[in-house]
C-alpha positions as CSV (number, residue, x, y, z in Angstrom):
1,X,7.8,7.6,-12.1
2,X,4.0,9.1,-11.6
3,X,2.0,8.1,-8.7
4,X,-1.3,6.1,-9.5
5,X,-4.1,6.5,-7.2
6,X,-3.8,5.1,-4.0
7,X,-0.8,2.7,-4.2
8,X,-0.6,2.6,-0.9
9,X,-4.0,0.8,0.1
10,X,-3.7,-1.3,-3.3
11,X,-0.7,-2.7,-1.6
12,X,-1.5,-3.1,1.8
13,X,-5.5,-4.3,0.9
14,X,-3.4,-7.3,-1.6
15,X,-0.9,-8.2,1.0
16,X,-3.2,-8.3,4.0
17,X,-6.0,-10.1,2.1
18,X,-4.0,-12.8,2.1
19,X,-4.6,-15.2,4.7
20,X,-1.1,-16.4,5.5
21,X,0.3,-13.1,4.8
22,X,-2.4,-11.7,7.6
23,X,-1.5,-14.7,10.3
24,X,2.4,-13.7,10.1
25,X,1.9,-10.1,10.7
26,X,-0.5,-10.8,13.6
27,X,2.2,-13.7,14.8
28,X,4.8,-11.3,15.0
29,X,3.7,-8.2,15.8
30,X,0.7,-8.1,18.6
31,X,1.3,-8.1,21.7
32,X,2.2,-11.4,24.0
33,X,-0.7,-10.8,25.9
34,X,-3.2,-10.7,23.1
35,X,-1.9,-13.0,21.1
36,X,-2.2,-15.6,24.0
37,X,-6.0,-14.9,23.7
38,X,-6.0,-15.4,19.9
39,X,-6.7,-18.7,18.0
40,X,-4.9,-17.2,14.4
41,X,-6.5,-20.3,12.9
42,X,-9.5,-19.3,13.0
43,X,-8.7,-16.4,11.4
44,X,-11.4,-15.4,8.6
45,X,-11.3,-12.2,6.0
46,X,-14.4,-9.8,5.7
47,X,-14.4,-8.2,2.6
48,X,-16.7,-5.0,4.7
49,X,-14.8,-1.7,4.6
50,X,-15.4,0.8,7.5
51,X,-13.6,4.0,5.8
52,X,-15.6,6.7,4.8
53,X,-15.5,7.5,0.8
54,X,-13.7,11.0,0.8
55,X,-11.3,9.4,3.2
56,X,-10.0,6.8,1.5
57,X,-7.0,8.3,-0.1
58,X,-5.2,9.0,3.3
59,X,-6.9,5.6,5.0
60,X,-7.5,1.9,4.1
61,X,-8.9,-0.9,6.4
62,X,-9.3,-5.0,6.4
63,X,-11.5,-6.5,9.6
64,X,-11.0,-10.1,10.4
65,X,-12.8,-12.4,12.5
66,X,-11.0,-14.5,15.2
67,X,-11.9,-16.8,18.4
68,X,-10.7,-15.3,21.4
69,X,-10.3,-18.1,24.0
70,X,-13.9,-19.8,22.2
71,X,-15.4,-16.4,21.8
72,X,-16.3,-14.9,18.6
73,X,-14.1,-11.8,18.3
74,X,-12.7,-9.6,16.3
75,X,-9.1,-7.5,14.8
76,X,-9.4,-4.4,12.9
77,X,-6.4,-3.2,11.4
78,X,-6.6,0.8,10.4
79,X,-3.7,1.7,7.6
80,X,-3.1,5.4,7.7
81,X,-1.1,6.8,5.0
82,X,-1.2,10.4,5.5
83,X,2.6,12.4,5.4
84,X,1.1,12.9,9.3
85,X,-0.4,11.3,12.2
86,X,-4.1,12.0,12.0
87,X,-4.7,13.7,15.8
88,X,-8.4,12.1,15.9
89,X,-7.6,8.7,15.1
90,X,-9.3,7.3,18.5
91,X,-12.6,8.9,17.7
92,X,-12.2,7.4,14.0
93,X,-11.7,4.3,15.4
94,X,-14.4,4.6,18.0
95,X,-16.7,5.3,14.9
96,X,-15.6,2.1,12.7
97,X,-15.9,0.1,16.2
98,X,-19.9,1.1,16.1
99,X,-20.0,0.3,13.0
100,X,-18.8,-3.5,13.1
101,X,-20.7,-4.0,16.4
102,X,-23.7,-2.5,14.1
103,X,-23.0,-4.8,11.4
104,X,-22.8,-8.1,13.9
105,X,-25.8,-7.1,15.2
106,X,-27.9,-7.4,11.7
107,X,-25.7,-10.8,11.0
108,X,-26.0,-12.3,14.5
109,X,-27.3,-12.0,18.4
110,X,-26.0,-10.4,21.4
111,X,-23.2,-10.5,23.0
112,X,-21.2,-8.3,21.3
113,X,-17.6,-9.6,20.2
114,X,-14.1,-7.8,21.5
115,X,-12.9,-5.7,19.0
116,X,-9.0,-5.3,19.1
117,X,-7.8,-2.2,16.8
118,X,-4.9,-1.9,15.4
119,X,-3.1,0.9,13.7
120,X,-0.1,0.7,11.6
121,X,1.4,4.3,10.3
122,X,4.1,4.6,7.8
123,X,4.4,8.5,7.4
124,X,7.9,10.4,7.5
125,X,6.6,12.4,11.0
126,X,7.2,10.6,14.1
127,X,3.3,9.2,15.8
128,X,2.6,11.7,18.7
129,X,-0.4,11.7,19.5
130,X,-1.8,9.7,22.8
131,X,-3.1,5.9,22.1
132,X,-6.2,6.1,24.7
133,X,-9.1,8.0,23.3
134,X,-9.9,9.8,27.1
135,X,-6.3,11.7,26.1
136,X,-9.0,13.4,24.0
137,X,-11.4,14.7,26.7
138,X,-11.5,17.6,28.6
139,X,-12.2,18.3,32.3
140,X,-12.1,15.6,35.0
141,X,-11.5,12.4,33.6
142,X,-10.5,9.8,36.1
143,X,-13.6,10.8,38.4
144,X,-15.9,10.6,35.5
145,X,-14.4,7.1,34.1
146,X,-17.4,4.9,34.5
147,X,-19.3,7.2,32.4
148,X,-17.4,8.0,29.4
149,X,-16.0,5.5,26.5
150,X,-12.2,5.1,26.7
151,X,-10.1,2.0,25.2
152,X,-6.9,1.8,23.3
153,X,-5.1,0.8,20.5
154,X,-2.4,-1.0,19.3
155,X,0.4,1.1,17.7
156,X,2.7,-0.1,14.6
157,X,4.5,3.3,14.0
158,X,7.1,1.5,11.2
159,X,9.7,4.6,11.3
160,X,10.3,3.2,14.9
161,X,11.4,-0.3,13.9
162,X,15.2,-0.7,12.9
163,X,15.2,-2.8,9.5
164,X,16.4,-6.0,11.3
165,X,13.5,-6.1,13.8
166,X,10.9,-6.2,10.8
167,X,10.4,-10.2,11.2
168,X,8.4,-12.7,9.9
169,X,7.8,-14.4,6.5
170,X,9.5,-12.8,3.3
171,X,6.8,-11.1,1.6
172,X,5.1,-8.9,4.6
173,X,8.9,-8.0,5.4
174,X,9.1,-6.7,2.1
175,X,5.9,-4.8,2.0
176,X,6.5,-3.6,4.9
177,X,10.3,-2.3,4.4
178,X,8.6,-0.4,1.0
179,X,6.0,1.1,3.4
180,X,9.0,2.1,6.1
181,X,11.1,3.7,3.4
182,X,8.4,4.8,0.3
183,X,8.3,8.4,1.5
184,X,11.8,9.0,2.8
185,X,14.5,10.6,0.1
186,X,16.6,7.4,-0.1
187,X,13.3,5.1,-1.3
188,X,15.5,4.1,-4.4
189,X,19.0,3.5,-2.8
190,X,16.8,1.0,-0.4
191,X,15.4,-0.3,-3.1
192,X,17.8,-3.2,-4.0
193,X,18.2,-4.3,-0.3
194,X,14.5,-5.1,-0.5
195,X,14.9,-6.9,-3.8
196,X,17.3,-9.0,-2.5
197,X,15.0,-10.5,0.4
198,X,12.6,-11.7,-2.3
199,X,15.3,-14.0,-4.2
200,X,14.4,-16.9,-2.5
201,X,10.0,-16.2,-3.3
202,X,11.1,-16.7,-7.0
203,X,11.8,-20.4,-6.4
204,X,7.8,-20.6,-5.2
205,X,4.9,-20.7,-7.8
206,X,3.5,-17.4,-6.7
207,X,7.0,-15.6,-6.6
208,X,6.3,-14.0,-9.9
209,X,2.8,-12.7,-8.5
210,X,4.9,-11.1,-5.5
211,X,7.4,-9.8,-7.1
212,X,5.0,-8.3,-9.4
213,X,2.7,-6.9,-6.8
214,X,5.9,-5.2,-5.2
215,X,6.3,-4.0,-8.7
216,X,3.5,-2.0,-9.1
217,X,4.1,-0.5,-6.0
218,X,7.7,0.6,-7.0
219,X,6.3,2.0,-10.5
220,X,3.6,3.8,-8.7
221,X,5.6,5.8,-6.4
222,X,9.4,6.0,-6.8
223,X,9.7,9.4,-8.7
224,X,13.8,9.2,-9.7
225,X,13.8,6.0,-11.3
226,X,13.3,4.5,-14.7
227,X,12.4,1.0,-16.2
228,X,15.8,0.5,-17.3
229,X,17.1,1.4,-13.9
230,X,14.6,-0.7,-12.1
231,X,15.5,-3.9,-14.6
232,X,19.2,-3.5,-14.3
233,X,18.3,-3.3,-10.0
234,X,16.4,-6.4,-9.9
235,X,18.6,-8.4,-12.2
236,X,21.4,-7.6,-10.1
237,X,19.6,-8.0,-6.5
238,X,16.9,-11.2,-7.5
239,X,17.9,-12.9,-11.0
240,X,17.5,-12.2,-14.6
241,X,13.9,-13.6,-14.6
242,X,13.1,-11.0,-12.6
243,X,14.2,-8.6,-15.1
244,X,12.2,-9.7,-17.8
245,X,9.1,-9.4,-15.8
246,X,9.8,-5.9,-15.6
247,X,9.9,-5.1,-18.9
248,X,6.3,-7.2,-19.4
249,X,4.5,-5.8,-16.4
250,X,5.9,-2.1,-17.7
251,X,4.7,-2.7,-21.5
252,X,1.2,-4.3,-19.3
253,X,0.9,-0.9,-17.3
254,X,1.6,1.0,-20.6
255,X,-1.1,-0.2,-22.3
256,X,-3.5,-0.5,-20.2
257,X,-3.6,2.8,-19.7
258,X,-3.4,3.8,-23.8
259,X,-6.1,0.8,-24.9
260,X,-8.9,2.9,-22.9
261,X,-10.0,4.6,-26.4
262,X,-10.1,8.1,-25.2
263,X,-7.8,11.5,-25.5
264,X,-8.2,11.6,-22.1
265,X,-7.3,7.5,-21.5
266,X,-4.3,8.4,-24.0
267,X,-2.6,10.9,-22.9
268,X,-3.0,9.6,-19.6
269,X,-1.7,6.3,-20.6
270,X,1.0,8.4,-22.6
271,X,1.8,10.1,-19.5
272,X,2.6,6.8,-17.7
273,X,4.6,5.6,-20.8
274,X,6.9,8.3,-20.5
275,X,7.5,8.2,-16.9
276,X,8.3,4.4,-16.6
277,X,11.4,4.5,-19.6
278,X,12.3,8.1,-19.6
279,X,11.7,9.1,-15.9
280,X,11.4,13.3,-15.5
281,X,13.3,13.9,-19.3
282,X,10.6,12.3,-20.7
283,X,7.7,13.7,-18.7
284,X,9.0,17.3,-19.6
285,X,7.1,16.3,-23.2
286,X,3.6,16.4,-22.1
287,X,2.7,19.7,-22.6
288,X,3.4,19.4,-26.2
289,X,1.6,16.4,-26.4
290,X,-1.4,17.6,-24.4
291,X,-1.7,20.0,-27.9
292,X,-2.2,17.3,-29.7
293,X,-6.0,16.7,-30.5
294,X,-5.7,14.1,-33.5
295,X,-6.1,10.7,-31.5
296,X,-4.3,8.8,-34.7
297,X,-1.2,10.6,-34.1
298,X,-1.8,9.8,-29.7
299,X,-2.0,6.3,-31.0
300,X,1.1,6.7,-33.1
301,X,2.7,8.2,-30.4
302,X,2.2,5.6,-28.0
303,X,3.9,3.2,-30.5
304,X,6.7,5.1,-30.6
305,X,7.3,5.2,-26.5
306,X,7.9,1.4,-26.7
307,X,10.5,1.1,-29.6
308,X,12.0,4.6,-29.4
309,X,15.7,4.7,-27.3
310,X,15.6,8.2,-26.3
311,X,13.8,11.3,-25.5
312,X,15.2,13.4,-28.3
313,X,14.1,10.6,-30.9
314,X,10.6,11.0,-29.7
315,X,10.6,14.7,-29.7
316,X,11.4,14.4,-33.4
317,X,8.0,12.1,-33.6
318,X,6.1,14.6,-32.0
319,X,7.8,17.6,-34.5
320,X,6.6,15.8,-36.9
């Protein structure tokens, strides 16, 4: 299937808006000490985004307010999803710090809040780089420690965590697992193992709205795998149900692309049509169909995706 920009932080920015979804993760994953400090009630969303604009592809971030033992505070959590750890991430962090502590000041008085950060890393490379942002100075630091900025962060390096110790409520296990394995070679063969864990979400009202958030995910970034193969995977590990909505959110993803009224929005939607039900056979047709200048027959075309049972049936479209 072909990527669609930025999966990654579409998932993560819909998973960890959600407020429940955000108290779980926090519940199971910081650290006793902090979380003894934190009131996860009082946990509030700001919709502010610290990332700079040509950074956003490899980075995405979500800032919530908390009370920490009466205080106003604050968690940041920084998503990087670079193939790499990003050796600068302190100083990053340091400079989205200033920025909230900026943006409290226009909204409120001093003191400033406590600002906990937070970093979770998915990549294939194993995190090396040094959590403390002195590890980036030079010369002598312990004697000059009263005079330069240090602090840390809290690490969430998911190649690190065996499958069984990522805990907590069903559907940030399942985001997460698709974040753990998404750039590793056997992303598919995992693939039905983290279908099964969301049997039990279809019984719930929003289970279909999971299930297809996961799915857009899946479509956007498994690269060996077709509709058919996905629908016959889901009806096997979650129920029939499931199956069907692959086949409506795939038609959805189809179109939407097509109905944009351009070549451009055509053959991009074209594109998409043939990598969801043919997978790589089918993509092999889009420099012949990047020929085609006559939007009528990119139209046509785009009919013939969705009822057409094989590639060599649609080459004979486009031949003719």
């Amino acid at each position: 299937m072909e990527n669609i920009a930025n999966p990654h932080d579409k998932l993560f920015k819909e998973a960890w808006s959600n407020r429940e979804t955000a108290q779980d993760f926090l519940q199971q994953y910081l650290p006793r000490e902090v979380l003894e400090l934190v009131d996860l009630n009082t946990l509030e969303i700001s919709k502010d985004s610290f990332v700079e604009k040509e950074l956003k592809d490899y980075f995405s971030d979500l800032l919530y307010s908390v009370s920490l033992k009466g205080h106003r505070g604050y968690i940041y959590i920084l998503f990087e999803h670079k193939s790499h750890p990003e050796k600068l991430i302190s100083l990053q962090l340091l400079e989205y710090m200033l920025k909230i502590w900026r943006l409290h000041l226009k909204q409120h008085s001093l003191p400033l809040p406590a600002i906990i950060p937070l970093v979770l890393y998915h990549g294939p490379e194993k995190w090396t780089q040094e959590p403390r942002l002195s590890h980036l100075l030079s010369g002598p630091k312990g004697e000059l420690s009263d005079y330069v900025p240090d602090f840390t962060y809290i690490l969430y390096d998911l190649s690190l965590y065996a499958d069984k110790d990522i805990k907590g409520a069903i559907f940030p296990r399942v985001v997460l697992l698709l974040f753990k394995y998404v750039f590793h070679r056997d992303f598919e063969r995992k693939l039905p193992e983290v279908f099964s864990l969301m049997r039990s979400l279809l019984a719930q009202e929003t289970g279909l709205q999971y299930l297809e958030t996961v799915l857009r995910y899946v479509f956007s970034t498994a690269e060996n795998i077709t509709v058919d193969e996905l629908k016959n995977m889901v009806e096997q590990s979650v129920s029939k149900k499931g199956g069907d909505t692959i086949m409506t959110l795939a038609e959805r993803l189809i179109s939407k692309g097509i109905e944009q009224g351009v070549r451009q929005g055509l053959l991009e939607g074209i594109e998409l049509g043939l990598s969801l039900k043919f997978g790589p056979k089918g993509l092999k047709l889009m420099p012949a169909i990047q020929d085609i200048e006559d939007s009528k027959l990119l139209k046509a075309l785009k009919e013939a995706i969705k009822v057409r049972g094989d590639v060599s049936e649609l080459e004979a479209t486009i031949r003719n």
